[in-house]
C-alpha positions as CSV (number, residue, x, y, z in Angstrom):
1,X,30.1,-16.4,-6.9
2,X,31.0,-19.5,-5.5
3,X,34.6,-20.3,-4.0
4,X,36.2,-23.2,-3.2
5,X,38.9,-23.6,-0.1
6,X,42.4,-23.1,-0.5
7,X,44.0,-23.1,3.0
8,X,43.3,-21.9,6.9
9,X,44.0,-21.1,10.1
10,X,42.2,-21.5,13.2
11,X,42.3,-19.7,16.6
12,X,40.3,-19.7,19.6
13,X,40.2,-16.0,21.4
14,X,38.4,-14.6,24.4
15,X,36.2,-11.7,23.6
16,X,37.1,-9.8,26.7
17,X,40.6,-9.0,25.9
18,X,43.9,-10.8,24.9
19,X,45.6,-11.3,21.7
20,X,45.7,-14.9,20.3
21,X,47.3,-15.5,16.9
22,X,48.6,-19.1,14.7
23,X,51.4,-18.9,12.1
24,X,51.9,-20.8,9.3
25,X,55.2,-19.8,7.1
26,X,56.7,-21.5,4.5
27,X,54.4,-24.1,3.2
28,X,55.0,-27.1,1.1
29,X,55.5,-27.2,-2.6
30,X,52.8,-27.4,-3.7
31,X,51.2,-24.4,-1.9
32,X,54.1,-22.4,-2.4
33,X,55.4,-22.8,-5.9
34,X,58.6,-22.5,-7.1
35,X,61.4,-21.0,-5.6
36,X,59.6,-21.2,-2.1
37,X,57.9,-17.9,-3.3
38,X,54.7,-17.3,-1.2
39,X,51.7,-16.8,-3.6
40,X,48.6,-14.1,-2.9
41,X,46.8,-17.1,-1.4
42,X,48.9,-18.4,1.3
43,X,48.1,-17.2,4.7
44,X,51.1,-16.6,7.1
45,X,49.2,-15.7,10.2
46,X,46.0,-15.0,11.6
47,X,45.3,-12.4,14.8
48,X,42.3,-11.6,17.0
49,X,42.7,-9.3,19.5
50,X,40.6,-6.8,21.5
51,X,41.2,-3.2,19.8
52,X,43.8,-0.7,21.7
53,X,41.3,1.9,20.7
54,X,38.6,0.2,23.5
55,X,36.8,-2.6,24.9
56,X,33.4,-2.5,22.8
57,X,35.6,-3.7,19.5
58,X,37.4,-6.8,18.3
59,X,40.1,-6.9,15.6
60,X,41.2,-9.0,13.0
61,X,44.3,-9.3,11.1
62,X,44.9,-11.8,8.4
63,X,48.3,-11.8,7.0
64,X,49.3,-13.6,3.9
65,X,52.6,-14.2,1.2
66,X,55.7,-13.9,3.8
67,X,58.9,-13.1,3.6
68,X,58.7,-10.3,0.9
69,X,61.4,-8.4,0.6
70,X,61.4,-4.8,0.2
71,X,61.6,-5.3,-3.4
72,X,58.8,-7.7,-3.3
73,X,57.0,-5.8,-1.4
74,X,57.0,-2.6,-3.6
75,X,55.5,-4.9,-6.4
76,X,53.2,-7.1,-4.3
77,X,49.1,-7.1,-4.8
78,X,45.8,-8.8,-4.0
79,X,44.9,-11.2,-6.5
80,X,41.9,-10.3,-7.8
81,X,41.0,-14.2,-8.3
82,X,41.0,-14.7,-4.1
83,X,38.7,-14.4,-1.6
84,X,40.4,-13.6,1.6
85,X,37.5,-15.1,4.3
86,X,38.2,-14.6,7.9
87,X,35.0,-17.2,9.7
88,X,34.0,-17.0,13.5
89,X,32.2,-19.2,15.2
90,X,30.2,-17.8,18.3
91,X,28.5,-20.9,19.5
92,X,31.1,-23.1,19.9
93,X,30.5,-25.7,17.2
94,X,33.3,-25.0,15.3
95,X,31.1,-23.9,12.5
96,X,31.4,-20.0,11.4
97,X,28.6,-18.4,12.3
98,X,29.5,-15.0,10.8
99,X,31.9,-14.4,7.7
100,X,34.1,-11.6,7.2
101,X,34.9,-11.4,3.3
102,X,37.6,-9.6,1.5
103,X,38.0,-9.4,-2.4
104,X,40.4,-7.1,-4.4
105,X,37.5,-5.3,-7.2
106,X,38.5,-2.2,-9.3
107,X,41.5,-2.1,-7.6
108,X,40.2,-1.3,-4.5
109,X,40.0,-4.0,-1.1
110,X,36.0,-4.3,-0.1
111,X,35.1,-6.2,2.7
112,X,31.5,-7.7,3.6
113,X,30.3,-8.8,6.4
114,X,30.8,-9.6,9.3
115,X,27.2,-11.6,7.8
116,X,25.9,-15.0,8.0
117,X,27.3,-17.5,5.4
118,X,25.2,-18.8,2.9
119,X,26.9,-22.4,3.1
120,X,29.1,-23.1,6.1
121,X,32.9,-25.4,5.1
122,X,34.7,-25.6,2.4
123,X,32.6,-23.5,-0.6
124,X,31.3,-20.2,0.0
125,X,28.7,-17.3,-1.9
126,X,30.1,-14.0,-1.2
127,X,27.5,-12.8,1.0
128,X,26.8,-8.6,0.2
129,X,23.2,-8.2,1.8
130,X,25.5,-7.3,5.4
131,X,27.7,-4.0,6.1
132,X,30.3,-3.5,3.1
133,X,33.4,-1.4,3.3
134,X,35.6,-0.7,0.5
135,X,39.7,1.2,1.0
136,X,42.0,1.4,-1.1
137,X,45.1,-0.9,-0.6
138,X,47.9,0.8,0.7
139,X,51.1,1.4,-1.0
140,X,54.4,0.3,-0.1
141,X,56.2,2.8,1.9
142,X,53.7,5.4,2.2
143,X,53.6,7.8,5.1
144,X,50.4,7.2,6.1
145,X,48.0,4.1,5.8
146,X,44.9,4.5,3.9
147,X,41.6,3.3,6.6
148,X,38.2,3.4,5.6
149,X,35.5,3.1,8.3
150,X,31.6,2.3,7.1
151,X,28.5,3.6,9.1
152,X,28.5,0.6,10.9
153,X,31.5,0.9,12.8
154,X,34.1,-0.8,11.2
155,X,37.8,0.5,9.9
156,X,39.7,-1.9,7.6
157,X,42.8,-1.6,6.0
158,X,44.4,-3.5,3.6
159,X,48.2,-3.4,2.2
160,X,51.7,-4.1,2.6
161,X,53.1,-4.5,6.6
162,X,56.1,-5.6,8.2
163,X,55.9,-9.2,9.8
164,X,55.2,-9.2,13.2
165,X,55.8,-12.5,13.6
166,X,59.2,-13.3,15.6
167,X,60.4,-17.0,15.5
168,X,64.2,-18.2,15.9
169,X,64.1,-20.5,12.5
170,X,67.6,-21.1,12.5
171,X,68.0,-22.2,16.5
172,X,64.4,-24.2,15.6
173,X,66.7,-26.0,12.5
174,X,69.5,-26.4,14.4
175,X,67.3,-27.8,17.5
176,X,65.8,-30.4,15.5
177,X,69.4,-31.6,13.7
178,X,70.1,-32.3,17.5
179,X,72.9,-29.8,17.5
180,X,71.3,-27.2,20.0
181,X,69.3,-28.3,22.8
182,X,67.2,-24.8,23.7
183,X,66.7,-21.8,21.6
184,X,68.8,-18.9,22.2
185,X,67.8,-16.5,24.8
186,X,67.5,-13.4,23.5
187,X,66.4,-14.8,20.2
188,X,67.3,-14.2,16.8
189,X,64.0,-12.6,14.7
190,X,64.5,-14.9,11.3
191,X,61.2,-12.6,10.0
192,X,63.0,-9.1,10.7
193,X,63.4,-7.3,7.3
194,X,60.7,-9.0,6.3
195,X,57.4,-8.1,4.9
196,X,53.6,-9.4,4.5
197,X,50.2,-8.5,2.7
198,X,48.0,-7.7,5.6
199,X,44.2,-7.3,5.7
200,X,43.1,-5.6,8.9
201,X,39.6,-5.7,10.0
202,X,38.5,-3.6,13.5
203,X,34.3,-4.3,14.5
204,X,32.3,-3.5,16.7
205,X,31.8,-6.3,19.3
206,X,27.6,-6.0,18.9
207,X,28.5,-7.4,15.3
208,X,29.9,-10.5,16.4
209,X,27.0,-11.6,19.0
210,X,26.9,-12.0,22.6
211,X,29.6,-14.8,23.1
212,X,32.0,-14.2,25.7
213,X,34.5,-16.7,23.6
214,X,34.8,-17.0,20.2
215,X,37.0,-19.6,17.4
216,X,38.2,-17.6,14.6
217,X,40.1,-18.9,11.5
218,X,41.0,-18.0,8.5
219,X,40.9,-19.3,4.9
220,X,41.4,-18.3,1.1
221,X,39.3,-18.9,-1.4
222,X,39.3,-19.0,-5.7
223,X,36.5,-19.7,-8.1
């Protein structure tokens, strides 16, 4: 199956520890649709960190249709039409090297990889001859989270999350009419309340190479 760009995000992140993330919400028109809704392919944020469960793993959190309400969020999926790619590149190129691939099928989120692409930019083949692991998506409000791990090491979850991303919007607007100078300190969370579709991915750092940095972005995908 071939599948063509939609949008991305890219980080940079140091394997040995840290957490580095880039935001993106609210998009334009014409990636939003109407009524500023956020579709299931619009990325909000993308994270790399090393894991709180230890040094030998690295984890990956792409986060996508912000600013779902509770309501929304009892409702919200996966659209089964979307590939959720997250790409690294471990030689520095700013080419992925290794693919991490996430697609909603019989209702459940399975992830392959992380593999080597079969073509590098813009179009990609879901690539299943690398380490697949399949959960089921979470539902909203539920006690627990559903995790699967595979045999190679790697837990993944996928479903509904509360934002972690904090940003003053209304200081920023108010900042850039010229009628505040700094932002407010504490700030204001504009995200709190507020919900996302999250795919986590946790691996094993012997799956991503030897690099001792790595870029990382993410990107959406449709046939």
């Amino acid at each position: 199956m071939k599948l063509k760009i939609l949008t991305g995000i890219l980080v940079t992140v140091a394997v040995a520890g840290g957490v580095i993330f880039a935001a993106d919400h609210i998009d334009a028109p014409a990636v939003t649709g109407p009524g500023s809704t956020s579709p299931g392919n619009d990325i909000t944020d993308i994270y790399a960190f090393q894991s709180p469960a230890g040094n030998s793993k690295m984890v990956f959190a792409l986060n996508t249709q912000g600013l779902l309400s509770p309501g929304a969020s009892a409702t919200a999926t996966f659209p089964s039409g979307v590939m959720y790619e997250i790409n690294i590149d471990n030689t520095g190129d700013n080419v992925e090297d290794l693919v991490i691939q996430c697609l909603v099928q019989n209702g459940k989120m399975r992830v392959y990889g992380p593999v080597a692409p079969g073509t590098t930019g813009t179009t990609s083949m879901v690539k299943t001859n690398g380490p697949v692991t399949e959960v089921a998506v979470t539902a909203y409000a539920a006690a627990t989270p559903t995790v699967a791990t595979n045999s190679n090491g790697i837990k993944v979850f996928a479903g509904p999350r509360d934002d972690p991303f904090f940003f003053d919007l209304v200081r920023f607007k108010e900042i850039l009419a010229g009628t505040q100078t700094a932002f407010r300190n504490p700030g204001v969370d504009s995200f709190a309340g507020t919900n996302v579709m999250s795919i986590v991915v946790e691996v094993p750092k012997t799956l991503l190479g030897s690099a001792a940095t790595i870029n990382v972005w993410g990107e959406t995908k449709t046939k």
